[in-house]
N, C-alpha and C positions, 0 to 999 in steps of 0.2 A: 415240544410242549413249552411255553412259555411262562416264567414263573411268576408263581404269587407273591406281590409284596402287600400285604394288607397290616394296621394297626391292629384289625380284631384279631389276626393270629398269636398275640398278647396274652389275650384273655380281659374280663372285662371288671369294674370297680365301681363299687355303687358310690356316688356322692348325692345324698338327699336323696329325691325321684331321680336322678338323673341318671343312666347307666353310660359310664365310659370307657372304650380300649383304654389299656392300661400303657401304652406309650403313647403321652402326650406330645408337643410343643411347646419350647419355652423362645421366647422373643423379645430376651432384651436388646438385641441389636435388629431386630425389623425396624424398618422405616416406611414410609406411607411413597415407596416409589413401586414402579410397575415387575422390577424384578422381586420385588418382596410380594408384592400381588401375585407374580406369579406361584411363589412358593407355598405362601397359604393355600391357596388354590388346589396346589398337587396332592397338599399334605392331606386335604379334604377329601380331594380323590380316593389317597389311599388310606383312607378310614380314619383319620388322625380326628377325634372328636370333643379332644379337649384341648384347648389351648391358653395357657400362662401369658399374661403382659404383669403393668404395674403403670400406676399415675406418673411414673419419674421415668420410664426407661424409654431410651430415646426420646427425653422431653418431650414427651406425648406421641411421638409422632406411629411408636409402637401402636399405641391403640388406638389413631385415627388410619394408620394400614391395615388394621384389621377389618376396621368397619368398612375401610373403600373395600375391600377385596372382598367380603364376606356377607357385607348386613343386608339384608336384612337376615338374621339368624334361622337356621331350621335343621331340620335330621339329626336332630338331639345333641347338634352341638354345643359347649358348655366355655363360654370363654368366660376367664377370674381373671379379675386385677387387683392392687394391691393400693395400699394408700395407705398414709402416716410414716413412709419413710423417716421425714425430715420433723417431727415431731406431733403429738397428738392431741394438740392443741383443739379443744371441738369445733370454734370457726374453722380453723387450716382444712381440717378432715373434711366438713361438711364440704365445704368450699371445693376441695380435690374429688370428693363423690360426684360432686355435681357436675364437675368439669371430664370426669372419666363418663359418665352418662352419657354427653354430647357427644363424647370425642366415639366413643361408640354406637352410637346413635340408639339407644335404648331406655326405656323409663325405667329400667327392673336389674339390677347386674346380677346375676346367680349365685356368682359365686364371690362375696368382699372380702379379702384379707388384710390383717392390720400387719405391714411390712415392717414396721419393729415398736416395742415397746419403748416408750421413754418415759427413761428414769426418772421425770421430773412429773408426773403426773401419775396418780396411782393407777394401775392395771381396771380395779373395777370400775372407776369415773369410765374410761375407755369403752370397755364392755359393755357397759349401762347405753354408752351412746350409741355405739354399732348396734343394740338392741333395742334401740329407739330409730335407727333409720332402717331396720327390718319392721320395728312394727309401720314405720309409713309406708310400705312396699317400697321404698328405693333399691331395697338388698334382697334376697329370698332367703342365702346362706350365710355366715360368716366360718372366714378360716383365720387362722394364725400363721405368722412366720417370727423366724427367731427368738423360739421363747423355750425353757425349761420344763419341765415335767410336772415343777413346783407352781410357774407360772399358767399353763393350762389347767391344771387342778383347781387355781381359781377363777378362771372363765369361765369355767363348764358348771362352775356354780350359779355364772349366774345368766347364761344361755347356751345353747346346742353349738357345738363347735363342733364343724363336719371334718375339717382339713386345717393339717398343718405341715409346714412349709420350710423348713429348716438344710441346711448344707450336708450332705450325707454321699458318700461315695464308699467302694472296695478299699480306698487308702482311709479316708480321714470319718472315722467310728467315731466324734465327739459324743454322736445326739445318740448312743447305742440303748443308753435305758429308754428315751424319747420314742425310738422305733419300737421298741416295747408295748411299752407303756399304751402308745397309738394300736397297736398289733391285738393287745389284750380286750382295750375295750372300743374297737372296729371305728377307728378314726384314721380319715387317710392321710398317708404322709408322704409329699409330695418332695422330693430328694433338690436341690437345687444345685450346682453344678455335677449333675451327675455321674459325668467325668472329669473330674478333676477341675481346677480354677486357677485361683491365686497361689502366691508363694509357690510355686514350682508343682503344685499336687498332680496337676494333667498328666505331667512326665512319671510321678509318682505311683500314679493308679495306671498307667501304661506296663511302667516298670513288674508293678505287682499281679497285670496278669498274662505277661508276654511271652510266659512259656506255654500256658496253657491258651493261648493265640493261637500261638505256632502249631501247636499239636493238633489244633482242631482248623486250622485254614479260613480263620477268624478274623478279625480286626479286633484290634485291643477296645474299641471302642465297643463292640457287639459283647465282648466276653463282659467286661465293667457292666453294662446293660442287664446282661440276662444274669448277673448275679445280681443286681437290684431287683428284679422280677423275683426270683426264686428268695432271696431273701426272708422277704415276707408279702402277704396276697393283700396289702393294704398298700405296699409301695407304689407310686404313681411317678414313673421316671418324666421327668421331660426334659431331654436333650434339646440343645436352641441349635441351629445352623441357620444358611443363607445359602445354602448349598441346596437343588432338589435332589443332585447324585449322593449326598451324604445324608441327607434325609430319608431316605432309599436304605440306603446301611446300618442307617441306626433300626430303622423296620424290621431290619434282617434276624436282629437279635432276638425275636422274638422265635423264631423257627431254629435257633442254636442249643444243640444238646449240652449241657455242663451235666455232669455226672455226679453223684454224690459225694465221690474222691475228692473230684475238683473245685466241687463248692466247696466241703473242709480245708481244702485247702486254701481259698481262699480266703474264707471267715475267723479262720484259728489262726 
């Protein structure tokens, strides 16, 4: 019998109307060439229904491989990009909406997140705008990435914030009231290096689940995963590769037993 690797064996996440498996794609090293085509593609195959870029990664070239491989959109796919990295400034922003539009070939982007707050302009001015280029239909959602508990407290004053976007893995708990906080009142929170990243964490969050790998005939990367899933039912992992065999693997986590023992011991 040949096995299943499906995204819906996840389980699934509501954003808006939208309903998503809950292991996404994340693509900030896709590029707009025909082996990245290919992977989108697979990732599609195997139920993969949400997928992460940003205006900045791979200098665009992320979100014009997406559209070649993918657009025209359909089967409740849900791709978000991000924009304001480099400051949010409301020409800059407008200007990078307009420009992630094209590169994706869409009037409407589902899902806009603001990719980091800057310091130099206050949080609401921001807000205000993102909530004026939803009311023009450019946006339908807005989400958050890099912000505080303190700092979404005041968004949500003053529009619906569905998704937020912050660094969160098995090693590195910064945002742990943020996942809360997200958990209590049903905003999704989409994990970003979800295995590990910079400053050495990859090897870190490997480190911290490699006995209990071993014991289950896992990849450290699957065991990291399925504690993000179990974690909380608002968590939206999305693992990035270029790989469709590690693509494959990271799917796998989703059909991986962790036990109650092993999640405490993971989380404690």
């Amino acid at each position: 019998m040949s096995e299943t690797i499906s995204a819906a064996q996840a389980g699934t996440i509501s954003i808006g109307d939208f309903t998503v498996n809950r292991i996404g794609l994340g693509t900030n090293r896709i590029t707009n060439t025909p082996d990245a085509h290919n992977l989108l593609k697979r990732a599609l195959e195997l139920g993969t229904n949400f997928i992460d870029t940003a205006y900045i990664y791979a200098d665009g070239e992320s979100e014009k491989g997406i559209a070649s491989a993918l657009a025209p959109y359909g089967n409740g796919l849900l791709v978000a990009t991000k924009g304001g990295a480099n400051g949010n400034d409301p020409q800059q922003l407008r200007a990078e909406l307009e420009e992630s539009l094209k590169r994706l070939q869409v009037d409407r982007i589902d899902l806009y997140q603001l990719h980091r707050v800057d310091a130099n302009i206050p949080l609401e001015e921001t807000i205000q705008l993102l909530k004026s280029f939803q009311d023009e239909g450019l946006i339908k959602y807005i989400g958050l990435s890099e912000v505080t508990v303190e700092q979404l407290q005041v968004a949500l004053k003053i529009a619906p914030i569905v998704s937020v976007q912050n660094e969160y893995n098995v090693f590195n708990r910064k945002y742990e009231d943020l996942v809360n906080y997200c958990t209590e009142h049903q905003i999704v929170f989409i994990p970003w290096f979800p295995l590990g990243g910079l400053f050495g964490d990859t090897a870190k969050v490997e480190e911290r689940v490699a006995d209990i790998a071993r014991k289950l005939n896992a990849t450290t990367q699957q065991v990291a995963l399925k504690w993000l899933l179990q974690r909380s039912p608002i968590i939206l992992p999305i693992p990035g590769t270029l790989s469709p065999a590690h693509l494959e693997d990271n799917l796998r986590a989703a059909t991986l037993e962790l036990s109650e023992e092993d999640f405490a011991a993971l989380t404690n």
